[in-house]
C-alpha positions as CSV (number, residue, x, y, z in Angstrom):
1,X,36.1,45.0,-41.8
2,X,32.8,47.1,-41.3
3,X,32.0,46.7,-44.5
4,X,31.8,42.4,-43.6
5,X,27.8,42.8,-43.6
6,X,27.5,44.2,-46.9
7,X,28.6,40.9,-48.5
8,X,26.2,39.4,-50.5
9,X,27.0,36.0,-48.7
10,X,26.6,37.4,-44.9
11,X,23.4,39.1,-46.5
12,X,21.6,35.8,-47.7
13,X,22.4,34.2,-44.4
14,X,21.2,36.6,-42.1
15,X,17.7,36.9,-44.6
16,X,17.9,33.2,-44.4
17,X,17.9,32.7,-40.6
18,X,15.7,35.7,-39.8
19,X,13.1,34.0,-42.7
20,X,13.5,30.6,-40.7
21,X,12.7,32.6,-37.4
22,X,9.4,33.9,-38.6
23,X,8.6,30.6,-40.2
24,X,9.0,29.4,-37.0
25,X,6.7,31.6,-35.2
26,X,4.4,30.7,-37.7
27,X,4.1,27.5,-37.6
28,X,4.3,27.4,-33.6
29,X,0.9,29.9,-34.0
30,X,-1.2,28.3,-36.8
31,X,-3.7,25.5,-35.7
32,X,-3.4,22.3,-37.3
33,X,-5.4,21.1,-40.1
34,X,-7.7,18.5,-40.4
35,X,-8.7,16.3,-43.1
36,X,-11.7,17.4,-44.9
37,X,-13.6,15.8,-48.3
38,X,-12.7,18.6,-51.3
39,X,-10.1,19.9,-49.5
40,X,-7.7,19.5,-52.5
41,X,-10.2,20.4,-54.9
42,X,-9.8,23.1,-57.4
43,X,-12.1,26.2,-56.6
44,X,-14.1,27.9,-59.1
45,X,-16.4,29.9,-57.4
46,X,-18.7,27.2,-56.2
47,X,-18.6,25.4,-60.1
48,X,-17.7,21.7,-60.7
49,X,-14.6,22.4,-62.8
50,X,-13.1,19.3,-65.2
51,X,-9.4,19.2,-65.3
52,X,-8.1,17.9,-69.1
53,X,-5.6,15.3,-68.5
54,X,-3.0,17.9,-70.4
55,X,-3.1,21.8,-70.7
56,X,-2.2,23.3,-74.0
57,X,0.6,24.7,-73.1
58,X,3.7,24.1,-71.3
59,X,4.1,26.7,-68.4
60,X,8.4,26.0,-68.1
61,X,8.2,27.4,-71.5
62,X,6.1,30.2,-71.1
63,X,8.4,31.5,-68.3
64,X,11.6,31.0,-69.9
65,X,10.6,32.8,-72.5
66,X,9.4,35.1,-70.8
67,X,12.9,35.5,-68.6
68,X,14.8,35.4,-71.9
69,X,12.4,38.4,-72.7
70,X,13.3,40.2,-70.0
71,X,16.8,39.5,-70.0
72,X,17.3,40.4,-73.7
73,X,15.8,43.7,-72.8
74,X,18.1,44.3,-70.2
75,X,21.3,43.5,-71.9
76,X,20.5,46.0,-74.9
77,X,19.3,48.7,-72.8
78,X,22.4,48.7,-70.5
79,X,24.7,47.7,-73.1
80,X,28.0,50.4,-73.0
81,X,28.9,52.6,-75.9
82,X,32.1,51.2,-76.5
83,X,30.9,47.6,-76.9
84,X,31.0,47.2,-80.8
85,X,27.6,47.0,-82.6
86,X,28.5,43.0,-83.9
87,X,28.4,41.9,-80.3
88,X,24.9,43.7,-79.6
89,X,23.3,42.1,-82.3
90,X,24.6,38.7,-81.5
91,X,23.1,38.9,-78.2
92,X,20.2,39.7,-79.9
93,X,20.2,37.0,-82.4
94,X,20.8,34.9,-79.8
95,X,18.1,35.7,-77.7
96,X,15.4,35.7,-80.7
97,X,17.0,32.3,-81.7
98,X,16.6,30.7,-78.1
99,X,12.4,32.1,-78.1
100,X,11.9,31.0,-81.6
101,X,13.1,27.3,-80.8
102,X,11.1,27.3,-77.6
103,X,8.0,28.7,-79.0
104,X,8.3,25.8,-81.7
105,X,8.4,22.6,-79.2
């Protein structure tokens, strides 16, 4: 029963709550806002800055393969010795399969 606050459960709450607390604080601390003109524009060290309507690239992408990058490292780097050599390389496969169809939208 000592061991209760070890859970990864019980953990996540009381990070939670004591995350909502300082929030809290926070916001009973900080001074409102006001509306001002440019407030929302994008800053460019004092340069008038054009938006395209699209970027190049798709950031979702760029970060899942990224994660599958990292994740693919992970599981060959940690993988036991006694797990068979056909298993690694589908991971592996897998992996380079899943970034070659995202990198190819």
């Amino acid at each position: 029963m000592p061991n209760i606050l070890y859970h990864p459960a019980i953990v996540f709450a009381l990070c939670f709550v004591c995350t909502w607390i300082i929030y809290q604080i926070g916001r009973s601390l900080s001074v409102a806002g006001k509306p001002a003109a440019g407030k929302t524009e994008i800053y460019a060290c004092g340069e008038d800055v054009t938006v395209p309507d699209r970027p190049a690239f798709n950031w979702f992408h760029i970060a899942f393969v990224f994660t599958l990058l990292d994740v693919g490292v992970l599981m060959i780097a940690t993988i036991p010795t006694n797990v068979s050599l056909p298993l690694a390389a589908a991971w592996l496969i897998g992996g380079i399969a899943a970034i070659w169809m995202l990198l190819h939208d």
